[in-house]
C-alpha positions as CSV (number, residue, x, y, z in Angstrom):
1,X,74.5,82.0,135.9
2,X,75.8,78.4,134.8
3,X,74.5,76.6,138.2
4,X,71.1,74.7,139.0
5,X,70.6,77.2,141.7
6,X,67.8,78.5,140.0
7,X,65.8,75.1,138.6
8,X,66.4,73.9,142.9
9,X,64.8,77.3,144.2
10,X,63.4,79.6,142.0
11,X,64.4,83.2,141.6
12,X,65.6,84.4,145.0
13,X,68.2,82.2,147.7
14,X,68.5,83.1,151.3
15,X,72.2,81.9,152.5
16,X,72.6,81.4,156.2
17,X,76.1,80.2,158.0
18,X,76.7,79.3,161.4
19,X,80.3,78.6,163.1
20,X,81.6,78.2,166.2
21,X,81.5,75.6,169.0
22,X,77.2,76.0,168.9
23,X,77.2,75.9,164.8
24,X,74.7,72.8,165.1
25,X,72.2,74.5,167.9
26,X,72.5,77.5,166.3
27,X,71.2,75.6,162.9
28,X,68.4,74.1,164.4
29,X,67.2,77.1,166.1
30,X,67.2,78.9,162.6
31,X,65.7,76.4,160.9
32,X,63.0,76.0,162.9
33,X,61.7,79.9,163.2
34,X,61.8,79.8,159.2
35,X,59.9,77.0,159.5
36,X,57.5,79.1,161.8
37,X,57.1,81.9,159.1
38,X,55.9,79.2,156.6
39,X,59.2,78.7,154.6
40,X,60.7,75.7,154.3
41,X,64.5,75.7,155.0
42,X,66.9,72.7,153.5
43,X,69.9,72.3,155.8
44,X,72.9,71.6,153.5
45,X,75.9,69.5,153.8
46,X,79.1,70.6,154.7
47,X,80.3,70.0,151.1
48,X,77.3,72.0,150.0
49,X,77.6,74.5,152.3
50,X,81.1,75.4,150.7
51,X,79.9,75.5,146.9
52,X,76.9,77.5,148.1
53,X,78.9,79.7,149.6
54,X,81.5,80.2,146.5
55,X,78.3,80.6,144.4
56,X,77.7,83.9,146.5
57,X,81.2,84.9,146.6
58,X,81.1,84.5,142.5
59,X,78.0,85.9,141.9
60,X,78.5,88.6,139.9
61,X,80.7,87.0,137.9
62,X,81.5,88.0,134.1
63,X,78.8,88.0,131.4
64,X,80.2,88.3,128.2
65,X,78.3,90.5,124.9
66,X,77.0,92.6,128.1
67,X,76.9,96.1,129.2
68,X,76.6,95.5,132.8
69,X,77.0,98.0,135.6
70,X,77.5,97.1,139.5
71,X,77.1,98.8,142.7
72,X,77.4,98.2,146.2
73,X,75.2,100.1,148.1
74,X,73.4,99.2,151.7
75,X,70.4,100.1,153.0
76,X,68.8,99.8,156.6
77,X,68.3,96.0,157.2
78,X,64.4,97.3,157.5
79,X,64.5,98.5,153.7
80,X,66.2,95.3,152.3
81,X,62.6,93.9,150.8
82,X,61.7,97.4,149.4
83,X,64.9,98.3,147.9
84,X,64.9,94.5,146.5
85,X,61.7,95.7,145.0
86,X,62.5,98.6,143.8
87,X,65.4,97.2,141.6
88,X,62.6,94.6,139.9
89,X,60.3,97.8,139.1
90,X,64.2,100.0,138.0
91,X,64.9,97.4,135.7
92,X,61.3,97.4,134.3
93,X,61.2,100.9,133.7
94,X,64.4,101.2,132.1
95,X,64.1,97.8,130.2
96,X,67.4,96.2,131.8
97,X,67.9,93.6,133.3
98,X,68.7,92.9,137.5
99,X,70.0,90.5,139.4
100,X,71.6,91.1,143.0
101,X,74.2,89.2,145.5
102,X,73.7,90.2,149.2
103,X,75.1,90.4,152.5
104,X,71.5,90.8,153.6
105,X,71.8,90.6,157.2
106,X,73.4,94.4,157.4
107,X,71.9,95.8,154.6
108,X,74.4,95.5,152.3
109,X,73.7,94.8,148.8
110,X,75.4,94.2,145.4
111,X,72.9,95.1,142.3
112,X,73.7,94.6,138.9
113,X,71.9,95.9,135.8
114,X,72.6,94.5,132.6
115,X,71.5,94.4,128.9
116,X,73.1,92.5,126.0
117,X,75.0,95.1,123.8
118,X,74.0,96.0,120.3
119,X,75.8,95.7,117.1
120,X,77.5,99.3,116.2
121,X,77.4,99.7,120.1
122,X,80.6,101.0,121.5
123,X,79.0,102.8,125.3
124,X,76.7,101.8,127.5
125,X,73.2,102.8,126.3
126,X,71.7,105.7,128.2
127,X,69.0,103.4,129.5
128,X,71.3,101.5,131.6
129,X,73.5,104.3,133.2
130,X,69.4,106.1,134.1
131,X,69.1,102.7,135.8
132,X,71.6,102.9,138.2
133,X,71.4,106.2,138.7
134,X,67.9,105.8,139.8
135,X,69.1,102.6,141.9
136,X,71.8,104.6,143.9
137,X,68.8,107.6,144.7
138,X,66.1,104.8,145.6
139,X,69.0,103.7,147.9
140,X,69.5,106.9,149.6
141,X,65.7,107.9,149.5
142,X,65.3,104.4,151.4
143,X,67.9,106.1,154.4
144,X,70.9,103.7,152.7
145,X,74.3,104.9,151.6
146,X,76.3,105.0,148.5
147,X,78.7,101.9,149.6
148,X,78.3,99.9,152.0
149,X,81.6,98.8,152.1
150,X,84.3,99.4,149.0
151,X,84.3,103.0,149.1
152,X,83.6,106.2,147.0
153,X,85.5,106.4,144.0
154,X,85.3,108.6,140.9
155,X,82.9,106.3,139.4
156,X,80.5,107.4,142.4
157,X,81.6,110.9,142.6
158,X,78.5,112.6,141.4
159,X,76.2,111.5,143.6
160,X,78.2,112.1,147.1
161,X,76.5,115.4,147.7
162,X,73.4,114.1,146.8
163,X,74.4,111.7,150.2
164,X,76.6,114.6,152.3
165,X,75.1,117.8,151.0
166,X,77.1,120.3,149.5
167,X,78.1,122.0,153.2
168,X,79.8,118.2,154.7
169,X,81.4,117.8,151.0
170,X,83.4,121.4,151.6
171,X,83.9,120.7,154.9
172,X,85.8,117.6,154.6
173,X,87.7,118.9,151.6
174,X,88.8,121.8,153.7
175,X,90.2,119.2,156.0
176,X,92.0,117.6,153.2
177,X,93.5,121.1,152.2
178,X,94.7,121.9,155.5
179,X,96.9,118.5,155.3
180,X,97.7,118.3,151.6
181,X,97.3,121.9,150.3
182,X,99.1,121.4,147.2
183,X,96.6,119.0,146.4
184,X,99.0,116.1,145.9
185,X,97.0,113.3,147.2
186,X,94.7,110.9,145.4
187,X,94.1,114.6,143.0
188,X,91.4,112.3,141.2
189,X,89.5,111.0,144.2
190,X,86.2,111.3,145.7
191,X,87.1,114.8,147.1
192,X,88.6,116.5,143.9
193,X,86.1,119.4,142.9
194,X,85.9,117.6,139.5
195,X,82.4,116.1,139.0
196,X,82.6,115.3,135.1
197,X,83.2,111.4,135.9
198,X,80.3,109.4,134.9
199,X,79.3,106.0,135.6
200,X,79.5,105.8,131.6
201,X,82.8,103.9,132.6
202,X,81.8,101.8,134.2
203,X,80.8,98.7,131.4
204,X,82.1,95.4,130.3
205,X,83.7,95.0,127.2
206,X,82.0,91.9,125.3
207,X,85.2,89.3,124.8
């Protein structure tokens, strides 16, 4: 959003660092097996290489008059291409739109849905929370995992069991009784028994 990344290479960016004493070998050697696959790699500068790389660290940057939601979810590094694919056909469906950032080389993946909010709107509209809903179960369904790396919060809540199962969930929160069984600690957090948080609170407000 705001770059020329999109008028240089179209909808979809592949961003590959090397460092270390064989950064330059290391280069070559990947730019010539995407060359093999019929794709043709640009080799950036190291001034480019920077702003590329704060593009991606930026990516899901704000997007004001939107109700957006974001997840971070990972998937096998052999799913990747099918759960990209299935967030194209999600957004379809529910009539959002998708975009995603990537650490693609583990599976780990940062979707956003997003639609323009409505005048008189004041939540999300239901289209756009059954969009990420069905986002996080194509995810699992694909062998992935809720987060691949910030965590389960209440925001996330209600689909943990859907990960776990019901028996690992009471498990693991009879191990959090036998060390806090007054229920003092994080009393809101993934393991409380209360499942009424939604991902309804999860939007931007439009400035």
């Amino acid at each position: 959003l705001g770059t020329d990344l999109e008028r240089r290479h179209g909808d979809a960016l592949v961003l590959v660092s090397t460092d270390g004493p064989g950064a330059d070998v290391e280069i070559d050697e990947i730019t010539r097996a995407l060359a093999a696959d019929g794709l043709a790699p640009e080799v950036l500068s190291p001034k480019d290489g920077l702003r590329y790389a704060e593009l991606r660290r930026s990516g899901r940057g704000s997007r004001p008059g939107t109700w957006k939601i974001g997840e971070d979810m990972a998937v096998p590094r052999s799913q990747v291409v099918p759960a990209l694919a299935a967030l194209r056909e999600i957004g379809a469906e529910f009539g959002v739109s998708t975009e995603v950032v990537a650490h693609a080389g583990d599976g780990n993946l940062h979707p956003t849905v997003f639609t323009p909010q409505q005048p008189g709107e004041t939540e999300p509209p239901e289209r756009l929370v059954r969009a990420a809903d069905a986002l996080v179960r194509r995810a699992l369904d694909l062998g992935g995992t809720l987060s691949g790396e910030h965590g389960i919060g209440r925001a996330k809540r209600p689909w943990l069991a859907d990960e776990l199962g019901e028996a690992q969930l009471a498990l693991q929160r009879r191990l959090k009784a036998v060390f806090d069984p007054h229920g003092l600690l994080a009393p809101d957090g993934f393991l409380s028994e209360d499942h009424t948080t939604t991902v309804l609170t999860r939007h931007e407000v439009p400035a």
